[in-house]
C-alpha positions as CSV (number, residue, x, y, z in Angstrom):
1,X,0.2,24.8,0.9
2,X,-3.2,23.8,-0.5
3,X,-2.4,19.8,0.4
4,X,-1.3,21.0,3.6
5,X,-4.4,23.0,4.7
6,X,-6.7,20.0,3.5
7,X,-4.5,17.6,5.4
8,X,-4.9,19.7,8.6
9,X,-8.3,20.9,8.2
10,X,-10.4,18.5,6.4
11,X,-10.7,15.4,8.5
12,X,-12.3,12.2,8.0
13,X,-14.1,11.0,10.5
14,X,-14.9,7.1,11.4
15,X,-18.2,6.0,9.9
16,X,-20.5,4.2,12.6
17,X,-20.7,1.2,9.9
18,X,-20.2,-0.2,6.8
19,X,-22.2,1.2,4.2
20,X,-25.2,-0.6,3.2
21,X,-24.4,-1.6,-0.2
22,X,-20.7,-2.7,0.5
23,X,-22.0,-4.6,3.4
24,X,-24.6,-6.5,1.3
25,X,-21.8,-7.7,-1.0
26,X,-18.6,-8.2,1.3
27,X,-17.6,-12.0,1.3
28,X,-17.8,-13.1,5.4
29,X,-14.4,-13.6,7.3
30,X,-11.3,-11.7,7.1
31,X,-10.8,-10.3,3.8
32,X,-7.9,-9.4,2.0
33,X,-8.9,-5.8,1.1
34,X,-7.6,-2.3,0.2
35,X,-8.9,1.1,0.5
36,X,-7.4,3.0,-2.5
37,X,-7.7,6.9,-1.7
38,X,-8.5,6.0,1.9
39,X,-7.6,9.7,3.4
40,X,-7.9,9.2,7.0
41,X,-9.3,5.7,7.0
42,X,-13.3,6.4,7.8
43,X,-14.2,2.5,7.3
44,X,-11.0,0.7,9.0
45,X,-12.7,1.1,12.1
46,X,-16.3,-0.5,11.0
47,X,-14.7,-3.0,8.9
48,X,-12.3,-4.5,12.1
49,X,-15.5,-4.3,14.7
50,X,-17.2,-6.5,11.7
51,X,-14.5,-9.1,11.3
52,X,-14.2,-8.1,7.9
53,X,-10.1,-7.1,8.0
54,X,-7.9,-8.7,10.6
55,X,-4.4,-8.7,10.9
56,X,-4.3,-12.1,9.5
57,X,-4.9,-11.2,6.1
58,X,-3.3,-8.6,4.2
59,X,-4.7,-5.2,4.4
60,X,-3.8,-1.6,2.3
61,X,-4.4,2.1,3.4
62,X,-3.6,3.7,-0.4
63,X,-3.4,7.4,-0.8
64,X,-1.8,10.5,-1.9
65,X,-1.5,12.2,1.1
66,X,1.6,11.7,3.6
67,X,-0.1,13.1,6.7
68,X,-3.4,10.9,6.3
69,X,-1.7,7.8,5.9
70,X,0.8,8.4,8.9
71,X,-2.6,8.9,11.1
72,X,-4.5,5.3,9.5
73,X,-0.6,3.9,10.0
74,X,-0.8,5.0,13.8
75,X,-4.1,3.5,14.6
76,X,-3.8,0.3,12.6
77,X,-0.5,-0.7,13.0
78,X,-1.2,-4.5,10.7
79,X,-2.0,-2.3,8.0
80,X,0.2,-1.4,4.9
81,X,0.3,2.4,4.2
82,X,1.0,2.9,1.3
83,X,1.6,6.5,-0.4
84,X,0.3,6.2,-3.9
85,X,-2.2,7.4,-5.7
86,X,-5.7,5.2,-6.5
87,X,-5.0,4.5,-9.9
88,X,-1.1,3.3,-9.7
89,X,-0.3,1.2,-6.5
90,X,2.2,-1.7,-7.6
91,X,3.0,-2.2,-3.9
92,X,-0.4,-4.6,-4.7
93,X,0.2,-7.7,-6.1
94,X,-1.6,-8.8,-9.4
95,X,-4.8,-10.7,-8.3
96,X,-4.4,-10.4,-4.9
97,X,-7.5,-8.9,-3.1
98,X,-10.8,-10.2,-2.0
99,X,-12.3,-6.9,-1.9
100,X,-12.0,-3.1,-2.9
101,X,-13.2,-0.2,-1.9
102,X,-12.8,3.6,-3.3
103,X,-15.1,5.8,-2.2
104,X,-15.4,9.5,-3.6
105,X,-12.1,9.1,-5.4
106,X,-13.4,8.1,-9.3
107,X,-13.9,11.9,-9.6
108,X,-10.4,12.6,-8.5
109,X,-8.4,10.8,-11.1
110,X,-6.8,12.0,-13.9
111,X,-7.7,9.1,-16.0
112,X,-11.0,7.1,-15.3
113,X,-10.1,3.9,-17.4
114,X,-6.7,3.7,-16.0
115,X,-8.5,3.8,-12.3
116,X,-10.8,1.4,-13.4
117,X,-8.4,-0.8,-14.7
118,X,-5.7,-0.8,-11.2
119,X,-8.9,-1.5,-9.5
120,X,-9.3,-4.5,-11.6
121,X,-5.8,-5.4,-11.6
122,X,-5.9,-5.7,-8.0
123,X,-9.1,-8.0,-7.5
124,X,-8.8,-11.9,-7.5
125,X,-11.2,-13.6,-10.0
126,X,-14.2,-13.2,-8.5
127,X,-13.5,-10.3,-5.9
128,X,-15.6,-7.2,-5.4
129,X,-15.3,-3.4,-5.3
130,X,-17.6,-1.0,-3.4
131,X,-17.1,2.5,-5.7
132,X,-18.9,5.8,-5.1
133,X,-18.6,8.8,-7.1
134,X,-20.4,12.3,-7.3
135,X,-23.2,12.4,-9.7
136,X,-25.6,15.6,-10.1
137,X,-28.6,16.5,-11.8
138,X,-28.8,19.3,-14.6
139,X,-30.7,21.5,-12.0
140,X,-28.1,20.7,-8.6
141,X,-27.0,23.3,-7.0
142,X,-24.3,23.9,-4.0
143,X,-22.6,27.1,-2.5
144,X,-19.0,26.0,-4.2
145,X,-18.5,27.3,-8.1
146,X,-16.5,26.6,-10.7
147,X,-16.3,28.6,-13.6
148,X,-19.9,29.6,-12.6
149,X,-21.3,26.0,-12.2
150,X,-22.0,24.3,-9.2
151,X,-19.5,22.0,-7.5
152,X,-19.7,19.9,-4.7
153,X,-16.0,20.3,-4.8
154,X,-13.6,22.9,-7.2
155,X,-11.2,20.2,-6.7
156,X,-13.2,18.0,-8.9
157,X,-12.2,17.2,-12.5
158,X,-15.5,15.9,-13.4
159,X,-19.3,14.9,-11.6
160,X,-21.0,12.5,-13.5
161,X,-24.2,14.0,-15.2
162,X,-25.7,10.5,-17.2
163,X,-26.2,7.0,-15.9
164,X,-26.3,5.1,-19.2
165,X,-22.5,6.8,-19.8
166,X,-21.1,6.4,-17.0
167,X,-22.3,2.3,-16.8
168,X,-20.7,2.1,-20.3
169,X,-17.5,3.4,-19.1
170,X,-17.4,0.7,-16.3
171,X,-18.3,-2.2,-18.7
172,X,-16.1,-1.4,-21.8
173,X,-13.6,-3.8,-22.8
174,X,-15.0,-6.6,-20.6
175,X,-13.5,-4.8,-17.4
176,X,-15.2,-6.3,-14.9
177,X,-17.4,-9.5,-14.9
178,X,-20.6,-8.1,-13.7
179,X,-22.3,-5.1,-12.0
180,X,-23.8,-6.4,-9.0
181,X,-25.6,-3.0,-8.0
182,X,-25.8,0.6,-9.1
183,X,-27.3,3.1,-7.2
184,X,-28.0,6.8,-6.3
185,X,-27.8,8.0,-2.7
186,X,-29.1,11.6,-2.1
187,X,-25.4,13.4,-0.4
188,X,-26.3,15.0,3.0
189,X,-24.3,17.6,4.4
190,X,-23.1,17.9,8.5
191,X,-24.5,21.1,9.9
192,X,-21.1,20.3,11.7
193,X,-18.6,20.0,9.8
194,X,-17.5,23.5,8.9
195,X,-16.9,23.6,12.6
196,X,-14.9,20.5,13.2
197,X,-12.9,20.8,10.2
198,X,-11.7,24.3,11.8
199,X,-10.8,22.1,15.1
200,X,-9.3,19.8,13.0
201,X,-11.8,17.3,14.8
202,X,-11.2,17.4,18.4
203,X,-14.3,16.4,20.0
204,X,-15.2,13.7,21.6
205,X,-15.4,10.4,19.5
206,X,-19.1,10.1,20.8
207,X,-20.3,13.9,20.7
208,X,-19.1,14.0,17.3
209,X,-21.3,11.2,16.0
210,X,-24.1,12.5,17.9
211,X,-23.9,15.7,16.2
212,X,-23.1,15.2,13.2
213,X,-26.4,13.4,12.4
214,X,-27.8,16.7,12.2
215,X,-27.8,17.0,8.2
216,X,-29.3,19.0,5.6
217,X,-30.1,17.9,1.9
218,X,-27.9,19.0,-1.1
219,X,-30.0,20.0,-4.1
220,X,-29.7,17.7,-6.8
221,X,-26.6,16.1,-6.0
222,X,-25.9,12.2,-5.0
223,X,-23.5,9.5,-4.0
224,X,-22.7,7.1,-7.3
225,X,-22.7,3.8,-5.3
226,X,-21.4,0.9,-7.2
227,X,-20.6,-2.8,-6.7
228,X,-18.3,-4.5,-9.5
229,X,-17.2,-8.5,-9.8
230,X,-14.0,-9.1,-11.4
């Protein structure tokens, strides 16, 4: 019941563009590429208008969640769906992909490393992931609790709380070649979005865009933005 009323209720909606630091790093031309816990596919949209997936190259929507992978299957017809979840996706050949991305998922998993190491699994020598997590500061504070602390999300098995740990995790045992960027974005939230979430998001492409750029800061909390190298 609880997958169902998220699938239904909480809706991703297209992003206008790439975001910045993926954009800096993405190799030009059609890219073999995967989105690995894509929900409803936010970036496919961004990422075809920018040349950047095309059906000539092989492209995966990866996630748990039947229903959101039936809706990115529907509107991009040359991409793989693929049920699975982020950290176990063997429908991906060894080596294969030019480029990753995984946004708000690392908090998800059950097992970082494991993540971390699909995600590496997955990249050709020399390929790139784009990675963003939730991190928060000892004084952030949001309306959602859990076990009296504050959560951007209940569903959350961890937030990241130290840099310097968190950058260890990602470079022990030689994971990943280099980190090309590490950064902190301050998380906004949509004045909106309680509103379209309970209309399951049926306005207008273009109203909704419009206004949802009304947004209002969360305390303390920020977007993990991360670019690896295999």
């Amino acid at each position: 019941m609880a997958e169902l009323a998220y699938n239904e209720v909480a809706r991703h909606f297209d992003l206008e563009s790439i975001p910045a630091l993926a954009a800096r790093f993405l190799p030009d031309g059609a890219l073999a590429l995967a989105d690995l816990g894509c929900g409803d596919g936010p970036h496919f949209a961004a990422l075809a208008r920018s040349g950047s997936i095309a059906p000539s190259r092989p492209v995966y929507a990866v996630d748990l969640a039947e229903a959101r992978i039936a809706r990115v299957a529907a509107r991009w017809p040359f991409i793989q769906a693929v049920v699975a979840p982020a950290d176990h996706v063997p429908q991906i050949p060894d080596g294969s992909l030019d480029f990753v991305i995984s946004t708000m998922v690392m908090e998800h998993v059950p097992d970082e490393r494991r993540y971390l190491d699909e995600i590496r699994r997955v990249l050709k020598p020399g390929g790139r992931a784009y990675i963003t997590t939730v991190f928060k500061r000892p004084w952030a504070w949001y309306f959602r609790k859990r076990d009296g602390e504050s959560v951007l999300d209940p569903t959350h098995l961890r937030e990241y709380v130290d840099l310097d740990a968190f950058e260890a995790l990602v470079r022990e045992a030689d994971r990943f070649a280099k980190i090309l960027a590490l950064e902190l974005v301050p998380l906004r939230f949509p004045l909106l979005d309680p509103l379209l979430f309970r209309v399951g998001g049926r306005l207008g492409t273009k109203t909704t865009r419009i206004l949802r750029k009304a947004r209002v800061p969360i305390p303390g909390y920020y977007s993990l933005e991360m670019v690896v190298e295999r």
